[in-house]
FIBA-56047 format. One record per residue: chain; x, y, z of N, C-alpha, C in turn. Coordinates in Angstrom, 1 decimal. Layout:
REM FIBA-56047
REC  chain    n.c1    n.c2    n.c3   ca.c1   ca.c2   ca.c3    c.c1    c.c2    c.c3
REC      A       X       Y       Z       X       Y       Z       X       Y       Z
...
//
This chain:
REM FIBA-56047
REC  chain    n.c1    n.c2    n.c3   ca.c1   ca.c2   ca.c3    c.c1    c.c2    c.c3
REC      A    -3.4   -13.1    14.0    -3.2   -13.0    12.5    -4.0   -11.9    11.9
REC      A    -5.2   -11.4    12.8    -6.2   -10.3    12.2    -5.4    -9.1    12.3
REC      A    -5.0    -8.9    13.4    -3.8    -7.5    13.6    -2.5    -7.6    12.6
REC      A    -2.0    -8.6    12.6    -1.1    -8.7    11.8    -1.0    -8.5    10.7
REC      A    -2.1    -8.7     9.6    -2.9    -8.5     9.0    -3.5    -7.2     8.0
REC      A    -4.1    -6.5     8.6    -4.4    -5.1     8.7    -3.7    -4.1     8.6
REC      A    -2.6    -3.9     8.6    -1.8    -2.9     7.9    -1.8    -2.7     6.6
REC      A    -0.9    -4.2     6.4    -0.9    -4.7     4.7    -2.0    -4.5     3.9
REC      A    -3.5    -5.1     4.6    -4.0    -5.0     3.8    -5.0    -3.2     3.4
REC      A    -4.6    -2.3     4.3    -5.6    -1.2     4.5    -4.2    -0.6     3.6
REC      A    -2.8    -1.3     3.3    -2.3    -0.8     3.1    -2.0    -0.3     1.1
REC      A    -2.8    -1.9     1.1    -3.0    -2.2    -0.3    -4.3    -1.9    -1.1
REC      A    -4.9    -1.5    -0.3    -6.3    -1.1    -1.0    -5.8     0.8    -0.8
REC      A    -5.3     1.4    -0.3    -4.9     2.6     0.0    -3.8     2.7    -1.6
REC      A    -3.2     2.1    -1.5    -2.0     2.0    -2.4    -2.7     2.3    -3.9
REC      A    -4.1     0.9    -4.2    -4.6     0.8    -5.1    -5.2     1.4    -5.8
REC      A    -6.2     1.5    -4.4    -6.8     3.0    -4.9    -6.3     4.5    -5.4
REC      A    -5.4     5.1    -4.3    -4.5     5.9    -4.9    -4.2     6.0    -6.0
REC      A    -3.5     4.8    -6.8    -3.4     4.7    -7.8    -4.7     5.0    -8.9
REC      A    -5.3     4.7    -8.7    -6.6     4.2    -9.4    -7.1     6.0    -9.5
REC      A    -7.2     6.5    -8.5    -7.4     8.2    -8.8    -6.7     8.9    -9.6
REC      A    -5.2     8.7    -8.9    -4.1     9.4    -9.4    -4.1     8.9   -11.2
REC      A    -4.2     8.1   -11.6    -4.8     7.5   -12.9    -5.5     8.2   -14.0
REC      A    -6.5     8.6   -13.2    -8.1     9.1   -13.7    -8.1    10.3   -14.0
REC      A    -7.1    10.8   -13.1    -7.0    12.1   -12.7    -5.9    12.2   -14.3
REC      A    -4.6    11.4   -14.1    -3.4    12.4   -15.0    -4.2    11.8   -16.0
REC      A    -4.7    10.7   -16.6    -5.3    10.5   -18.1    -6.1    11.3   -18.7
REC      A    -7.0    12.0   -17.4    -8.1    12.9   -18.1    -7.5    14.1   -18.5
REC      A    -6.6    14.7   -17.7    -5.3    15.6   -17.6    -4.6    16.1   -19.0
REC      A    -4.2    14.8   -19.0    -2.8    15.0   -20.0    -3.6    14.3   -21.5
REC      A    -3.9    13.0   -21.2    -3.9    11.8   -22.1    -5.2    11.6   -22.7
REC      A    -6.0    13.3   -22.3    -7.8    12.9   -22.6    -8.4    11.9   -22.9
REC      A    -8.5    10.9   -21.9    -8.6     9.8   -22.0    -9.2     9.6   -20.4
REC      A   -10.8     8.8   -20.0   -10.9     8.8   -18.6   -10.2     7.1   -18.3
REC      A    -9.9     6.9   -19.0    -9.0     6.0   -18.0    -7.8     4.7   -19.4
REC      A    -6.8     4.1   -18.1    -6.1     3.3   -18.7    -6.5     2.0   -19.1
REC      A    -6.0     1.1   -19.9    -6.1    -0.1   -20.0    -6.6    -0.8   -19.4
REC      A    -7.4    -1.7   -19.4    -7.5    -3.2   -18.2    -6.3    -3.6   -17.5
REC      A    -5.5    -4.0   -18.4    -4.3    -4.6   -17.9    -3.7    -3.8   -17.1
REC      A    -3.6    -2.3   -17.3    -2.9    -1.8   -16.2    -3.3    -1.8   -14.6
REC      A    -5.1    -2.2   -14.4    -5.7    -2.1   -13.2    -5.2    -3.3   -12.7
REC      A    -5.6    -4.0   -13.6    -5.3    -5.8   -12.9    -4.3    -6.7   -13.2
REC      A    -3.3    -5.9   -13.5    -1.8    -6.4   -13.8    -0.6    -5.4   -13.1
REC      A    -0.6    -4.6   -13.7     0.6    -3.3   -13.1     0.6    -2.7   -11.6
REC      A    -0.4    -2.2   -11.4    -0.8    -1.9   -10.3    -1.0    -2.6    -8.9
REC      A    -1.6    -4.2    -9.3    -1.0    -5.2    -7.9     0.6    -5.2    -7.6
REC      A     1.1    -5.1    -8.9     2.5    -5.7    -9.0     3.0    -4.6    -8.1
REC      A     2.9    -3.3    -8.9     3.3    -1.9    -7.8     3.1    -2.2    -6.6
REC      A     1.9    -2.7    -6.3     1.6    -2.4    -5.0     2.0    -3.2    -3.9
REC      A     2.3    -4.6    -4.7     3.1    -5.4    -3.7     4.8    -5.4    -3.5
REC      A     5.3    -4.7    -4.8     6.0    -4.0    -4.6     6.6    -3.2    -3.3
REC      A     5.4    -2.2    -3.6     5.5    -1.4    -2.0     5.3    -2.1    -0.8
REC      A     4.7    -2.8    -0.8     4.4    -3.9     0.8     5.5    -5.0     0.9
REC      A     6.6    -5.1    -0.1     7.1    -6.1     0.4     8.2    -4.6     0.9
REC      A     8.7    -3.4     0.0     9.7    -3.0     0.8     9.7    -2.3     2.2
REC      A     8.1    -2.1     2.2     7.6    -1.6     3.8     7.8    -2.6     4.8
REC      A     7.7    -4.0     4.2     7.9    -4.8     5.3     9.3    -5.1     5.6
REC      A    10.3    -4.7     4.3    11.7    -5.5     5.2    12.1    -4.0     5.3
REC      A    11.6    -2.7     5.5    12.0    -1.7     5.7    11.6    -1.8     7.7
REC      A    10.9    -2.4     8.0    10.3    -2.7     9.5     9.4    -2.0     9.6
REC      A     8.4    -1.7     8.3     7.1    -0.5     8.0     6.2    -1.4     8.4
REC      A     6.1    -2.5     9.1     5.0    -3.5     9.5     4.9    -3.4    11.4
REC      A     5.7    -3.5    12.0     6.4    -3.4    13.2     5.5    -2.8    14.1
REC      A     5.5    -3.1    15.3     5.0    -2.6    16.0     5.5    -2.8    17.5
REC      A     5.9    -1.3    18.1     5.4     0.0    17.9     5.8     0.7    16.4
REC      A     4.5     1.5    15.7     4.9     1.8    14.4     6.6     2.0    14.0
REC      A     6.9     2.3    13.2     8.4     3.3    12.9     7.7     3.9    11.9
REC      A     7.4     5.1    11.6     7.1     6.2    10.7     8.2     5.9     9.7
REC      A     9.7     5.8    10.2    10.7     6.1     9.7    10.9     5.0     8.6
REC      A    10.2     3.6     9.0    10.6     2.4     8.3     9.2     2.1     6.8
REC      A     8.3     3.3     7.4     7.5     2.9     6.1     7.9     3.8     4.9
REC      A     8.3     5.2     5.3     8.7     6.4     4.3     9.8     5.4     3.5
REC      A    10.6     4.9     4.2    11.7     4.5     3.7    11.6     3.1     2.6
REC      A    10.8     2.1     3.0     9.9     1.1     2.5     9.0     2.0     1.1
REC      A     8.7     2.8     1.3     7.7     3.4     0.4     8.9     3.8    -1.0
REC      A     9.8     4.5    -0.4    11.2     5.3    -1.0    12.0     4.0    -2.0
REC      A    12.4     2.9    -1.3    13.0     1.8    -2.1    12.2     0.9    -2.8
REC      A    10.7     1.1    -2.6     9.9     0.5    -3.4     9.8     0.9    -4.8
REC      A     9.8     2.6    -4.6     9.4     3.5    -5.9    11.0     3.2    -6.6
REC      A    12.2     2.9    -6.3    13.4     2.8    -6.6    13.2     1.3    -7.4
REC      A    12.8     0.2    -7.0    12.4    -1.3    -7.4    11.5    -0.8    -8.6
REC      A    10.5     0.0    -8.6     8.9    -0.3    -9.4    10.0     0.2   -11.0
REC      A    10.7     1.9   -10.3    11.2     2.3   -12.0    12.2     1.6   -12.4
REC      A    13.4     0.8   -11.4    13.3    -0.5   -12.2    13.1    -1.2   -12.8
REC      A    12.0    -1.3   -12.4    11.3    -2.9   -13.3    10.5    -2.3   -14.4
REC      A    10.0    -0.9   -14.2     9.1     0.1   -15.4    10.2    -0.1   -16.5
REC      A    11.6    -0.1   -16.4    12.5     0.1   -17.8    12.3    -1.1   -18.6
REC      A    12.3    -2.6   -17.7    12.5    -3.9   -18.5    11.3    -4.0   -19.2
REC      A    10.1    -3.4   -18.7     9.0    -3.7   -19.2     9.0    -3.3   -21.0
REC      A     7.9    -4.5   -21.6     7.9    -4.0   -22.9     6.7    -2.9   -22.9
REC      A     7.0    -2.0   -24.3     6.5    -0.7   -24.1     5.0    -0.8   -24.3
REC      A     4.6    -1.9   -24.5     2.9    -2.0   -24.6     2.4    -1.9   -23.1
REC      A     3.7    -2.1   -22.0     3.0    -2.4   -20.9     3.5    -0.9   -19.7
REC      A     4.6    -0.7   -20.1     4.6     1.0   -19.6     3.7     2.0   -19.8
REC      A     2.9     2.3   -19.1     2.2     3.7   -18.9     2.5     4.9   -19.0
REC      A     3.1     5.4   -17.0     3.6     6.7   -17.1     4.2     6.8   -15.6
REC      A     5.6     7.3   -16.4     6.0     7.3   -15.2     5.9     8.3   -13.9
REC      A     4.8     9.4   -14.7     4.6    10.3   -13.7     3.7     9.8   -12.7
REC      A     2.7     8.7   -12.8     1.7     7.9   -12.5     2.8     7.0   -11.2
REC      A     4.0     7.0   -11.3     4.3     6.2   -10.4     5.1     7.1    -9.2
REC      A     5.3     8.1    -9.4     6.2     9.2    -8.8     5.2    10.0    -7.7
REC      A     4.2    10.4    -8.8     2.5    10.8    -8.1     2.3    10.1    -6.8
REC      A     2.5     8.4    -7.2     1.6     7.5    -6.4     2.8     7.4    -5.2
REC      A     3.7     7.6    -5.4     4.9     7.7    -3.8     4.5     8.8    -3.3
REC      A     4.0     9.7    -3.6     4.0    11.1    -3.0     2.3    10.6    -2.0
REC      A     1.4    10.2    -2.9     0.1     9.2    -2.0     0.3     8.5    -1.4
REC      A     1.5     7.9    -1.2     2.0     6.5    -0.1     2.2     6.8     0.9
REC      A     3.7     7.8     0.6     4.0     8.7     1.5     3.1     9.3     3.2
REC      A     2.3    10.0     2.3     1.3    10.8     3.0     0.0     9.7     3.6
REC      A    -1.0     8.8     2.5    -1.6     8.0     3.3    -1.3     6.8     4.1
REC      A    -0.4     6.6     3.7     0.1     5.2     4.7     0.7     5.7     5.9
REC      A     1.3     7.0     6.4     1.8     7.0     7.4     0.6     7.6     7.9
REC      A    -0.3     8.8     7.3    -1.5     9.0     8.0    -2.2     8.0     8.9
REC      A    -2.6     6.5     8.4    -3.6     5.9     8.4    -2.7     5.5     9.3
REC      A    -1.5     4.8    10.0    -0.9     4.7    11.5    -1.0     5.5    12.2
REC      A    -0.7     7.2    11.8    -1.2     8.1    13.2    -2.7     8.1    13.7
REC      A    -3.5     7.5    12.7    -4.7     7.6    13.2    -4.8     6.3    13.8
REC      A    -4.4     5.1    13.3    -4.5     3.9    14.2    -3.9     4.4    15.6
REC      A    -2.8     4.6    15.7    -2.3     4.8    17.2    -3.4     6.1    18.0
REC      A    -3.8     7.3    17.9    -4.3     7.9    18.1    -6.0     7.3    18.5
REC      A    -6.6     6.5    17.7    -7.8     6.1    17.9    -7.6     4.6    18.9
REC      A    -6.4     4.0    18.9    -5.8     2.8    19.7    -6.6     1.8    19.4
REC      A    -6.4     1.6    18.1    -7.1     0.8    17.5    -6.1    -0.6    16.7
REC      A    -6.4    -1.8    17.2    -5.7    -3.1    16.9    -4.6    -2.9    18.1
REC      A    -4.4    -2.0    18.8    -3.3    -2.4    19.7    -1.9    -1.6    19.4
REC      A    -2.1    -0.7    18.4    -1.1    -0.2    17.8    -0.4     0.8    18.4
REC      A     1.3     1.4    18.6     1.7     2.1    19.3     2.4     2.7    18.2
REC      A     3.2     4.0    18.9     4.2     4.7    17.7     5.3     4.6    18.6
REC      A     6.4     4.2    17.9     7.8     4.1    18.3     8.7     5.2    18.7
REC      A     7.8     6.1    20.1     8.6     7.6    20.2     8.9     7.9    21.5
REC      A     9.2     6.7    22.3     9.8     6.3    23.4    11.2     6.1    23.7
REC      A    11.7     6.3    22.3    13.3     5.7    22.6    14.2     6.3    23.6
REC      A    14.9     5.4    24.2    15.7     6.0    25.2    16.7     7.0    24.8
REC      A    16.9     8.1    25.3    17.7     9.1    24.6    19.0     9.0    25.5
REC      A    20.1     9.5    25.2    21.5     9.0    25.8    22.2    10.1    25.6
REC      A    22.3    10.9    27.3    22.9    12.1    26.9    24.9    11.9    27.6
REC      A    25.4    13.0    27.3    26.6    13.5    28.1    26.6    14.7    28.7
REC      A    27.3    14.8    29.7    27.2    16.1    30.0    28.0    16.9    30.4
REC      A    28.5    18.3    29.8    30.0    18.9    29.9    29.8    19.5    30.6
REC      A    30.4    19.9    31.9    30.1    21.2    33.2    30.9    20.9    34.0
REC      A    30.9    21.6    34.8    32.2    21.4    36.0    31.6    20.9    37.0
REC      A    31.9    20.0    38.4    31.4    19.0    39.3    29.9    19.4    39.7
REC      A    29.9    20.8    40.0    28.6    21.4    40.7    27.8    21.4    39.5
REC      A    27.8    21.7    38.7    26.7    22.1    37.6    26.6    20.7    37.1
REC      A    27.6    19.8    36.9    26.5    18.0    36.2    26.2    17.8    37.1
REC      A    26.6    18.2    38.2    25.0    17.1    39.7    24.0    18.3    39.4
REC      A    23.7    19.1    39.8    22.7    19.7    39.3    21.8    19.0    37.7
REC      A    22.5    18.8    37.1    21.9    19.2    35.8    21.6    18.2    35.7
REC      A    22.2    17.1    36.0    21.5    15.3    36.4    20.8    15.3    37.3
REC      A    20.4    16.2    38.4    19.6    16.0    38.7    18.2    16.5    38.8
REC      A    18.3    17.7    37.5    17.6    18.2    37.2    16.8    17.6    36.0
REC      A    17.8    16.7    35.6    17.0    15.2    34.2    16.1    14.7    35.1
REC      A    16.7    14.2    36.2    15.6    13.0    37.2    14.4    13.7    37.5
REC      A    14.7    14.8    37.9    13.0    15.3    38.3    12.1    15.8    37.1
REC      A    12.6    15.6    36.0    11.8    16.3    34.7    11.4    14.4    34.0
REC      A    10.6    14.4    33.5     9.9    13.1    32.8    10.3    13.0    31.7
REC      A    11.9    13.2    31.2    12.0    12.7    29.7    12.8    11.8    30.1
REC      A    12.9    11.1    29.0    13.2     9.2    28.5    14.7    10.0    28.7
REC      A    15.8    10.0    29.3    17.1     9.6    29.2    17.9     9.2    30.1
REC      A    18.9     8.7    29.7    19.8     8.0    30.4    21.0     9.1    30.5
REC      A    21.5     9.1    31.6    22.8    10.1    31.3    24.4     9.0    31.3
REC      A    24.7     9.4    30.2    25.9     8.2    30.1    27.5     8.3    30.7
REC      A    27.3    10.0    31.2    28.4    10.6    31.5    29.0    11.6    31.7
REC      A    30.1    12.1    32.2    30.4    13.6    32.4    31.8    13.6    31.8
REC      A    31.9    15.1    31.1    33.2    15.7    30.9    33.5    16.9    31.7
REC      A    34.4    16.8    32.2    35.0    17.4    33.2    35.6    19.0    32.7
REC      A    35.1    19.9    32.9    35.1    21.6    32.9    35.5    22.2    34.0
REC      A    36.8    22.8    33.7    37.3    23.0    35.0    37.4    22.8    36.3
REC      A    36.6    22.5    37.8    37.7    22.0    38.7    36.9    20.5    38.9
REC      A    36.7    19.7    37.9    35.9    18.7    38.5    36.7    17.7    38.8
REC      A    37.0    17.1    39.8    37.9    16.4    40.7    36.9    14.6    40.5
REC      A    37.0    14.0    39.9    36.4    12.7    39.8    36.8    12.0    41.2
REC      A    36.0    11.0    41.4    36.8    10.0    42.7    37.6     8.6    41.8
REC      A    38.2     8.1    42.6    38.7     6.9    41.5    37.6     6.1    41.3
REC      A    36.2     5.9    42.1    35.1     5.2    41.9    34.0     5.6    40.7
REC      A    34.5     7.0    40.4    33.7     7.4    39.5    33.3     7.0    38.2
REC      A    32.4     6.1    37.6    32.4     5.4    37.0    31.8     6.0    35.5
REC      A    31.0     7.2    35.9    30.9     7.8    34.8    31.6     8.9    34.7
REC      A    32.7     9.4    34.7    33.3    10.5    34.1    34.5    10.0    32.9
REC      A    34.4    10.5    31.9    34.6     9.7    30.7    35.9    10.8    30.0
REC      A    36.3    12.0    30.8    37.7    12.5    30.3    37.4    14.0    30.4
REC      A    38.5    15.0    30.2    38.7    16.0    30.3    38.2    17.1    29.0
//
């Protein structure tokens, strides 16, 4: 449950905080003002930010071995949900929407940070998902795909070869189970 756990949560205080800068930063900025409302700390901003944790999680941004690919994406349909729900709101309770665009561009960048460092430091058990089996074909005439298959086998990358196309004189046997056409 503790591993399980720890994404979400390093993920929501990451989120928060971000927020919480990016905040400080555009009010003093624009709005000369050092900061927003109460209500926006302890109302708006959980809501954002569970927001983002719920699309990271049915994006498979929870997963493990990581998927880099599933939190960007989780991060991307979250900010799609938040300005959404930024229109229904009544205008006492909208802010800014640059405050929410800012804070995707912070998600973005620290939330997948904070996985390359988990996997790197191999910390909770965590892996990155960059083993996928790769799935080649291969177009050459009979001599050159044995070669060149068997030049995959002696080199260490992840693939499977799925097949040959046949380049001038390659003569298949009727057993040949991977040659897949002309």
């Amino acid at each position: 449950i503790v591993k399980m756990s720890v994404l979400p949560i390093a993920d929501f205080l990451l989120i928060y905080g971000g927020i919480s800068l990016i905040s400080s930063y555009w009010g003093h900025l624009y709005l000369h003002t050092d900061k927003y409302p109460e209500q926006f700390y302890w109302l708006i901003v959980p809501i954002y930010a569970v927001a983002w944790l719920i699309s990271i999680f049915f994006s498979e941004g929870y997963d493990n071995p990581i998927l880099l690919k599933g939190v960007a994406k989780g991060v991307l349909t979250g900010t799609v949900l938040i300005v959404l729900f930024y229109a229904l709101l009544p205008e006492t309770l909208r802010f800014s929407r640059m405050l929410i665009f800012l804070s995707t561009g912070w998600n973005l960048i620290a939330l997948v940070l904070v996985r390359i460092v988990l996997v790197r430091l191999h910390l909770f058990g965590f892996e990155m998902n960059t083993n996928k089996q790769k799935q080649i074909l291969i177009v050459a005439n009979e001599g050159n795909a044995k070669q060149i298959h068997q030049f995959i086998n002696t080199i260490s990358v992840n693939t499977v070869v799925r097949g040959y196309v046949a380049v001038g004189d390659f003569n298949p046997k009727d057993n040949e189970s991977h040659f897949v056409g002309e």
